[in-house]
C-alpha positions as CSV (number, residue, x, y, z in Angstrom):
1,X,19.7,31.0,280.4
2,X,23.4,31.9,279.9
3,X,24.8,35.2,280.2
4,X,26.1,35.4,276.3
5,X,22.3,34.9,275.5
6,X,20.9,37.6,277.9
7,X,23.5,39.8,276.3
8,X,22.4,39.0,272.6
9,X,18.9,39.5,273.4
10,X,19.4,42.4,274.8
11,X,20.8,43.9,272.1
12,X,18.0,43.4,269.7
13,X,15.5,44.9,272.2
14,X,17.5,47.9,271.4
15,X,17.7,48.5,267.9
16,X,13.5,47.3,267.8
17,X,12.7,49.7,270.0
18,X,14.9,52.6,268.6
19,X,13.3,51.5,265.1
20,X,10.2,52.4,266.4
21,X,11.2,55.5,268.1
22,X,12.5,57.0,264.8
23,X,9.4,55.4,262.6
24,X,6.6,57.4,265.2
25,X,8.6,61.1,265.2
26,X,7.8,61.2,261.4
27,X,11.1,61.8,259.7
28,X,10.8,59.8,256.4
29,X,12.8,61.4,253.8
30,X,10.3,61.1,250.4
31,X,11.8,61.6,247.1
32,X,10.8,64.6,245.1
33,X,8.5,64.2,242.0
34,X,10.5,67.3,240.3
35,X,14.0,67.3,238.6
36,X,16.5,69.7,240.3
37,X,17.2,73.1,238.5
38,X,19.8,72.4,236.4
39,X,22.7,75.1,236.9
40,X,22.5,77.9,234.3
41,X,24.9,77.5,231.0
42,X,27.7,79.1,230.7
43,X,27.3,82.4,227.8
44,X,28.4,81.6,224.3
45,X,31.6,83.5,223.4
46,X,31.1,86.1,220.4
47,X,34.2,85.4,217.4
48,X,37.0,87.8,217.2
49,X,37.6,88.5,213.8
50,X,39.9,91.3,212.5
51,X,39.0,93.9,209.8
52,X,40.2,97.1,208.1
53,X,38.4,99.2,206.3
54,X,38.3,99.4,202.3
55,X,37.1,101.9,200.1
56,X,35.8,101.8,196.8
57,X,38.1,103.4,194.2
58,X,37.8,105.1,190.7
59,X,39.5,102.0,188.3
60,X,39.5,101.7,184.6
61,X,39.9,98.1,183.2
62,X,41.3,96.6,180.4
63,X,40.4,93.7,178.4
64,X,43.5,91.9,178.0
65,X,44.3,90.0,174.0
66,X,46.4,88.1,172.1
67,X,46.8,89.8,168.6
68,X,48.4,89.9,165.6
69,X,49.7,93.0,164.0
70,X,49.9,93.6,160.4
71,X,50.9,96.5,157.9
72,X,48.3,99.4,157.6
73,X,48.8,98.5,153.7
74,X,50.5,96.1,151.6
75,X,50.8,95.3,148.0
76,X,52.9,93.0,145.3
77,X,53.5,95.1,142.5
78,X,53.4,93.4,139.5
79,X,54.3,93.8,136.1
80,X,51.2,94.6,133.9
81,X,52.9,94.1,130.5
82,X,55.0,91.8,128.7
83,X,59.4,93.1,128.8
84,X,62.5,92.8,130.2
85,X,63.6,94.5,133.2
86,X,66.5,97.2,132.3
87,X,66.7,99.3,135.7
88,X,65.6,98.8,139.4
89,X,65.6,102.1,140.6
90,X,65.0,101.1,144.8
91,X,66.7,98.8,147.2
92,X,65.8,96.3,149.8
93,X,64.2,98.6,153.0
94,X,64.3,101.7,151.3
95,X,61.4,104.2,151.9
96,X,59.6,105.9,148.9
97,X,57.0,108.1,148.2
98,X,53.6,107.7,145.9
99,X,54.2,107.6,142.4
100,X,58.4,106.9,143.2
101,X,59.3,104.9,139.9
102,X,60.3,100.9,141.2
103,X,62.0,99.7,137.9
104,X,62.0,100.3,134.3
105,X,60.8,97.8,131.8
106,X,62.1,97.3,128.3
107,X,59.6,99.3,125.7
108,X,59.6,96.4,122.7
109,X,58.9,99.3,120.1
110,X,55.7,100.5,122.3
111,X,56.7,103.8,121.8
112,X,56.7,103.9,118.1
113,X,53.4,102.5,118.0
114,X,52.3,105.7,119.9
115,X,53.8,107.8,117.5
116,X,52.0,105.8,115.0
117,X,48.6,106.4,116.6
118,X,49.0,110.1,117.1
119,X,49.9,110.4,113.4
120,X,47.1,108.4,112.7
121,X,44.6,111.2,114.7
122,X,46.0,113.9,113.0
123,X,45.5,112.6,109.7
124,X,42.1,111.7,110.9
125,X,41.2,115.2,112.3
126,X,42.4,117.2,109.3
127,X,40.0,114.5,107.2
128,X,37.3,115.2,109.5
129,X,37.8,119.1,108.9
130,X,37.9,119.2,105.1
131,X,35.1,116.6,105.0
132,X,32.8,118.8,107.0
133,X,33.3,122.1,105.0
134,X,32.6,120.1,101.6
135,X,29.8,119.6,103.5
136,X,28.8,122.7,104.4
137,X,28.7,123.1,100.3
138,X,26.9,120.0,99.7
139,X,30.1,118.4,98.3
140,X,30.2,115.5,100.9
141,X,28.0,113.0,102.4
142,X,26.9,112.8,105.9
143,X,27.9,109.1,106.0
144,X,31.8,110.1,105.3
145,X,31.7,112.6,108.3
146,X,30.4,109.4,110.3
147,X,32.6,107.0,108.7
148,X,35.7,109.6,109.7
149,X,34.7,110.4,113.2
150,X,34.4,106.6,114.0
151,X,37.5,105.8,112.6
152,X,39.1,109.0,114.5
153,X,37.5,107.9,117.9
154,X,38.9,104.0,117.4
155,X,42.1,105.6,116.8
156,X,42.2,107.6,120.0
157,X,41.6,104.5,121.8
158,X,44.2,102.9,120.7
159,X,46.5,106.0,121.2
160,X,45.0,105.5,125.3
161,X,45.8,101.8,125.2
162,X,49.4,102.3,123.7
163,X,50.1,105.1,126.3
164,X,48.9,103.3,129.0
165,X,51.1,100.2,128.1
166,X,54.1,102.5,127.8
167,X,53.1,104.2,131.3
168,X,53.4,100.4,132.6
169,X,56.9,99.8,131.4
170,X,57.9,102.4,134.7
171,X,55.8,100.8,137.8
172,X,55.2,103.1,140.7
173,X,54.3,103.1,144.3
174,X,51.1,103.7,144.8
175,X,51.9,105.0,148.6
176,X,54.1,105.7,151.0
177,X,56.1,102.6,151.5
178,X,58.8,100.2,152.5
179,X,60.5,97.8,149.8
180,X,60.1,94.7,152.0
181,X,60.8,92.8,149.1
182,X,62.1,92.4,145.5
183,X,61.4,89.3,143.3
184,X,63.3,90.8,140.0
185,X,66.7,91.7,138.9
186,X,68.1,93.7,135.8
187,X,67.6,91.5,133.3
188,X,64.9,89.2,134.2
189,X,62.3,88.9,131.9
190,X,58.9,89.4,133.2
191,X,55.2,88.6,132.0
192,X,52.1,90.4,133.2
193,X,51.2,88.9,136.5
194,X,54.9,88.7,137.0
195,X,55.7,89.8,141.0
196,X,58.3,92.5,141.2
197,X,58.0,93.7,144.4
198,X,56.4,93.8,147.6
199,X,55.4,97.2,149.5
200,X,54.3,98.0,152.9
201,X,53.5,100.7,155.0
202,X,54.1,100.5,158.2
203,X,54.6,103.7,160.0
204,X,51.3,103.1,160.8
205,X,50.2,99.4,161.6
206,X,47.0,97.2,162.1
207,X,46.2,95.2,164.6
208,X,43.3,92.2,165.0
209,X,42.1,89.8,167.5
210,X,39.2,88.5,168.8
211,X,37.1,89.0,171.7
212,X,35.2,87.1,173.4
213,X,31.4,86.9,173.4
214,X,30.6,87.8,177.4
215,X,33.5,90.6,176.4
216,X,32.2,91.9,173.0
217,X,29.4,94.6,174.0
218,X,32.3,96.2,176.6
219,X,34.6,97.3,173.4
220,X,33.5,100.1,170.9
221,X,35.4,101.9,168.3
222,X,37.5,104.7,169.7
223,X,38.7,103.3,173.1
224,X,42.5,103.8,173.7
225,X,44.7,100.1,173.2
226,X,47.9,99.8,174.7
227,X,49.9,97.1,172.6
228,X,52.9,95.3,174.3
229,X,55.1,93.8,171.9
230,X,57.3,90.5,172.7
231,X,60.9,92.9,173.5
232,X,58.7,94.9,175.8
233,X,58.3,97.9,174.0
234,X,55.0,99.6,173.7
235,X,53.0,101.2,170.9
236,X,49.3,103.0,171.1
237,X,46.2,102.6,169.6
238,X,42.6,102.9,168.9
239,X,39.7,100.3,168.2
240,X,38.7,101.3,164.8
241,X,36.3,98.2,163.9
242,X,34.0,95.6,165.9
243,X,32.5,92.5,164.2
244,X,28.8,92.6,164.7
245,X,28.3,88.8,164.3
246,X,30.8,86.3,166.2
247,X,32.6,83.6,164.4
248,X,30.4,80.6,164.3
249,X,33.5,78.5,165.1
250,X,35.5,80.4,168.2
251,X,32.1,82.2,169.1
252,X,34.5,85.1,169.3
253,X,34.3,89.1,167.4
254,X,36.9,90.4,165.3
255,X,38.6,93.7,166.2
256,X,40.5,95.6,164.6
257,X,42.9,98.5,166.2
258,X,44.8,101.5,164.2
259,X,48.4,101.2,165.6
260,X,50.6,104.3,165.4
261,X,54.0,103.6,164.8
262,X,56.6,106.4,164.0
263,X,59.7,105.0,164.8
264,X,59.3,102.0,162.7
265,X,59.5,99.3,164.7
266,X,60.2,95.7,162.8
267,X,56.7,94.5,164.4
268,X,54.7,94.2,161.6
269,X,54.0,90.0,161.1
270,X,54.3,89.7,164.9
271,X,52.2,88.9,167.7
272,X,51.3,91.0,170.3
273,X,49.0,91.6,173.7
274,X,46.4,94.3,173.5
275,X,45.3,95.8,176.6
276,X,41.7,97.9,175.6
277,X,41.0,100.4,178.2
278,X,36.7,99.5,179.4
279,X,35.6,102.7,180.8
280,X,36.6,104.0,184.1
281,X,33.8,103.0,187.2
282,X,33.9,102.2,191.0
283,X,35.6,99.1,192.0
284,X,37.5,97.4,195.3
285,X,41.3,96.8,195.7
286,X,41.9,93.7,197.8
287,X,44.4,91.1,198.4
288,X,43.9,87.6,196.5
289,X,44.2,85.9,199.8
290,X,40.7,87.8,200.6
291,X,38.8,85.9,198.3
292,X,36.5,83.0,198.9
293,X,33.9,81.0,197.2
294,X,30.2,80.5,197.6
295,X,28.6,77.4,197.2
296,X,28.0,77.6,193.3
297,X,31.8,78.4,193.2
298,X,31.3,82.5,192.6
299,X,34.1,84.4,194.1
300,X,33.0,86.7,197.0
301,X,34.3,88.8,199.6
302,X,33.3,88.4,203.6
303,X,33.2,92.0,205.3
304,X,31.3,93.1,208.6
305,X,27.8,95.2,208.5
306,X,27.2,97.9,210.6
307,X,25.5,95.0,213.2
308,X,28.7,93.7,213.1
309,X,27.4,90.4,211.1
310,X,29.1,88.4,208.7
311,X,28.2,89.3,205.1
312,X,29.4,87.3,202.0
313,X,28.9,89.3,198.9
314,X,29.5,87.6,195.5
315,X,32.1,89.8,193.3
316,X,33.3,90.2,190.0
317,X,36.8,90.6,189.2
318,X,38.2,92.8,186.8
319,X,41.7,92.3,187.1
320,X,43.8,89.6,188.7
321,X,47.8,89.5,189.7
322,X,50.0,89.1,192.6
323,X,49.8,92.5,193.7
324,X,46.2,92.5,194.4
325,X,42.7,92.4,192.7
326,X,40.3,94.9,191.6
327,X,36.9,93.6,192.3
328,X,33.0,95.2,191.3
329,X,30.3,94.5,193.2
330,X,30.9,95.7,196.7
331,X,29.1,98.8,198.6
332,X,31.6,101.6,198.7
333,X,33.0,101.1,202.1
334,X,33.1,98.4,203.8
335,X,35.2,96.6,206.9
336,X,36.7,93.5,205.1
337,X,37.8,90.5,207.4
338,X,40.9,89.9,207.1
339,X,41.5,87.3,209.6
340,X,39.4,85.0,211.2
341,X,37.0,85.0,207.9
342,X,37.7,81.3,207.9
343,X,36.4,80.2,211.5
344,X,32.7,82.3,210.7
345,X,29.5,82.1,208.5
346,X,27.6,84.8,206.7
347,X,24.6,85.8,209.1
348,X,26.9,85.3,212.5
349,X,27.4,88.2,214.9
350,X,31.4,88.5,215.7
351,X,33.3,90.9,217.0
352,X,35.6,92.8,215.0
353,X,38.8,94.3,215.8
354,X,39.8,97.0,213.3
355,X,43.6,96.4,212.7
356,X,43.8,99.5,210.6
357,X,45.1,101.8,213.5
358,X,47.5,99.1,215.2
359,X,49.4,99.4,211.5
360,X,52.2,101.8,211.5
């Protein structure tokens, strides 16, 4: 046998008998029947939010309409007999008092046809008087005293109706007033029915509008109105009249609002807004930005408990505007998140960071 196979063989004798060396000491590494412990998870951060405390503060709304204002009174005065006109005693936008004579109509002979009736009662009465003493000594009968007193009581009727159609020859003002307008002039001839002119008052003014139905049980007669007209200018009022059925077409209540206006502003046959003052109770002042929406689409506010736990309480908003909004429906303090509000959920603990003191 050659060298090169005595080495070979040699070899092999080695590793067999080092094989079973290591197989009799016992060292067989057998696999485990349970899973290695899993290395602990790291601890779920907490959110940061910030917040600042809000406070609930005394606020009076104010239902908010579009109106219409009107004259506290207006009237056409018309003629109310037959004549032609033969003075105008008032201008265009002249002021007059009750009973100020307008204009002066043509009397047609009405007067003489008073003077004819009241010569007509005294005849009568005198009649009357000399038929009751031949009475007295059975020299009369009791149907001529009849037949004179009838005839002496048509007779002062017709002495009313001819002084009352001479009284309509001067038309008056029947109150305080503005001559907004004039349909005559000296000389027109006028029938009865005929427009002569048009009065208003309107140091004092009315305004209507409508409210609507989820509104109508806030507004009752006597709440203070603050009217904004279209230059700006502002006039005060009071609810003086609330429909108690709606409209069956806008579903809407009248009101109606006694306007003061001492100056006499040309508003009268304008529109205007009405702002009713609701009474006075707690509500919230927040930014817009603040505001969310639930899942029905109810506006809300998210704010921090006293766990420090996201809570998202629905709201309701009384007034709106870039400034800010007042809001009801929140507890009277509360810490309001005002960042971070986005990134949590109502029922999750977070930390909150009050900003209020890192202000200023």
């Amino acid at each position: 046998m050659t060298r090169a196979k005595w080495s070979s063989l040699g070899l092999s004798l080695l590793v067999i008998v080092l094989l079973v060396i290591w197989m009799a000491t016992g060292e067989v590494k057998v696999a485990s029947d349970e899973a290695p412990e899993e290395p602990a998870s790291e601890q779920v951060a907490i959110t940061r939010v910030e917040v600042t405390p809000v406070s609930a503060r005394t606020y009076q709304p104010a239902l908010k309409l579009q109106g219409q204002l009107e004259p506290w009174q207006s009237v056409q005065v018309s003629a109310r007999v037959d004549g032609t006109v033969e003075q105008l005693n008032v201008q265009l936008g002249q002021q007059v008092k009750a009973g100020t004579v307008l204009a002066t109509l043509s009397t047609d002979g009405r007067d003489t046809v008073v003077q004819r009736w009241q010569a007509s009662i005294r005849k009568l009465e005198a009649d009357l008087a000399a038929a009751r003493k031949l009475r007295s000594s059975n020299l009369a009968a009791e149907t001529e005293i009849l037949r004179l007193q009838s005839e002496l009581a048509a007779a002062r009727a017709e002495l009313a109706a001819a002084e009352l159609a001479l009284n309509h020859l001067k038309p008056i003002a029947p109150f305080d007033a503005t001559v907004n307008r004039r349909e005559v002039d000296e000389g027109s001839l006028v029938q009865v029915g005929t427009p002569l002119f048009e009065l208003v008052q309107i140091d004092r003014l009315k305004a209507t509008g409508q409210i609507p139905q989820q509104s109508a049980a806030l507004v009752q007669p006597g709440q203070a109105v603050d009217i904004q007209l279209l230059d700006g200018s502002r006039l005060a009022g009071v609810v003086s009249f609330v429909a108690s059925a709606a409209n069956s077409d806008t579903r809407s209540f009248a009101v109606e609002v006694v306007v003061e206006n001492p100056e006499l502003k040309r508003a009268a046959g304008g529109s205007a807004s009405l702002s009713i003052q609701l009474p006075e109770q707690q509500a919230t002042f927040i930014s817009p930005a603040y505001l969310g929406l639930d899942d029905d689409g109810r506006p809300g506010v998210k704010f921090v408990d006293a766990d420090n736990r996201v809570v998202f309480e629905t709201v309701r908003l009384l007034s709106v505007s870039t400034d800010g909004a007042w809001v009801a429906g929140l507890p009277p303090e509360i810490r309001l998140i005002t960042r971070g509000g986005g990134f949590v959920s109502p029922g999750e603990q977070v930390r909150p960071v009050d900003t209020s003191d890192q202000r200023g």
